[in-house]
N, C-alpha and C positions, 0 to 999 in steps of 0.2 A: 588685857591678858587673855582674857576669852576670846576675846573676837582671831587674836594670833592663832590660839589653839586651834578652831574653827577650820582656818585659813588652811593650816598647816593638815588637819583629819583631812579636809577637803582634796587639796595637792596627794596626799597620798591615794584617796580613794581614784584621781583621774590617773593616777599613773598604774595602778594596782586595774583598771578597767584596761587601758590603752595596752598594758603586756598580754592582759587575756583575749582580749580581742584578735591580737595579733598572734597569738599563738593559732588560737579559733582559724583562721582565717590560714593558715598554715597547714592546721592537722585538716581543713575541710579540702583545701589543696591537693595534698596528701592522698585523702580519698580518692578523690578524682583521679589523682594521676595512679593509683595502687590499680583502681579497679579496673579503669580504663586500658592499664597496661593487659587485663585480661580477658580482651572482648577484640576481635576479630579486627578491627580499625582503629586502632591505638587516639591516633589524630584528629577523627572527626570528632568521637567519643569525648577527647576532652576539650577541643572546640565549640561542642555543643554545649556539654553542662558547662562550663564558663559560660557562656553566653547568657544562660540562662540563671535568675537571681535567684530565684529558687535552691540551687545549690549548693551556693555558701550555707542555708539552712537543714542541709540535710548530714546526719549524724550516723548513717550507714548505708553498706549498700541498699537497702531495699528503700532509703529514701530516693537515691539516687536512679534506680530501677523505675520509679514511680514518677519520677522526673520526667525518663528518658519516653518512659511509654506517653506520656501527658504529648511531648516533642512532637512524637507519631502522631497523636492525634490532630491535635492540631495543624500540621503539614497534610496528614489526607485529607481532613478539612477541607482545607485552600485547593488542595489537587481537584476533589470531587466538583467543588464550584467550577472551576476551568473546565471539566470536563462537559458540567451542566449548559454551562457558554459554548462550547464549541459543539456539544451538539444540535444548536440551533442555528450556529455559523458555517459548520464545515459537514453539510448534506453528506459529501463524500467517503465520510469517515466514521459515517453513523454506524457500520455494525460494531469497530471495534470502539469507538469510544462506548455507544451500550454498554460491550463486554467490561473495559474498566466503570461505568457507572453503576452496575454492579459488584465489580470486587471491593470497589470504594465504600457501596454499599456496605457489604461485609463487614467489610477492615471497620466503621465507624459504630456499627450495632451489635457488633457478635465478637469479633475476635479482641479489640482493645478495651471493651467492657468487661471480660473474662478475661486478659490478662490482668488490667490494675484488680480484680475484683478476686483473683487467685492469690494476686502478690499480698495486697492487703488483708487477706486471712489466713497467710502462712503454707499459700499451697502454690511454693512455686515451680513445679512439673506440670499444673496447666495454665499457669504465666508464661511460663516459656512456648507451649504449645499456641499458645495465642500470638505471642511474636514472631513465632516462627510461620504461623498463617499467615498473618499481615503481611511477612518477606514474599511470601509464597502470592500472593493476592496480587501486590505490584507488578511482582516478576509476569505474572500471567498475564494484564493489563498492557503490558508494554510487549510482550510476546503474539498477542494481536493484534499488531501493527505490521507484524511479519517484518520488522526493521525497525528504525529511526522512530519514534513516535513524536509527538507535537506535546507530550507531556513527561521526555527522555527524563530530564534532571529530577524532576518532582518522583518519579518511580522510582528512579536509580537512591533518591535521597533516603523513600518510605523504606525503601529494601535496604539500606544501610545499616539505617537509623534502629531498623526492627531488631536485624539480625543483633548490632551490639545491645539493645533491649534483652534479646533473648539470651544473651553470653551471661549479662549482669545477673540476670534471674538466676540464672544457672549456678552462679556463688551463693544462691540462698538456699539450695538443697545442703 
């Protein structure tokens, strides 16, 4: 008779877990698609945090903010490495890749440091100002190319990705 009761405590606790999960996983949905609806690029926005597992764990926007700026990081990351390669590959192209090994510079020691580092102490007007450098930093990187650059999509993504970093931030004032 006990072991039935057991059985039976048990069965309720997986179905009492599998509704809230499911709800969880709806209301973090939810988030994404709320906040995303109010950031400059609807689509990539919620393409991105999907993508990224991080986000089913986060419980508001400024989780998701911290998310998105982490994104940035790690894409100029990858960009700055490419850069650092083709400056030893493509002689040609050495003033402006400089110029982006430099702003990439930036973007990874100064502007995305101060923003997660604003958003995470509740000060986000210089979170946003930090994303909105980083847009501004790509944009310039790819503007000395005076056209087409050999690192288009990776700028075009940092300057995306930033500006709806900096829209999310902007729900936290």
């Amino acid at each position: 008779m006990k072991s039935v009761s057991n059985i039976s405590l048990l069965l309720v606790h997986v179905v009492l877990f599998t509704i809230y999960c499911s709800s969880v996983v709806r209301c973090d949905d939810n988030l994404i698609q709320q906040t995303c609806k109010q950031t400059p690029n609807p689509a990539l926005c919620v393409s991105t945090l999907k993508s990224d597992p991080q986000s089913s764990k986060a419980v508001d926007v400024k989780g998701l903010a911290l998310i998105t700026i982490n994104v940035v990081k790690v894409k100029a990351t990858e960009t700055a490495k490419i850069i650092g390669q083709q400056l030893k590959s493509k002689p040609e192209l050495k003033q402006a890749l400089t110029n982006c090994a430099s702003q990439y510079d930036t973007i990874l020691t100064a502007t995305i440091p101060s923003a997660t580092q604003a958003v995470e102490l509740g000060d986000p007007k210089f979170g946003e100002d930090g994303m909105k450098g980083t847009a501004e930093a790509a944009q310039e990187c790819e503007d000395g190319f005076g056209g087409k650059s050999t690192i288009t999509s990776a700028n075009q993504f940092v300057h995306d990705i930033s500006t709806i970093g900096a829209a999310m931030i902007r729900l936290l004032e």
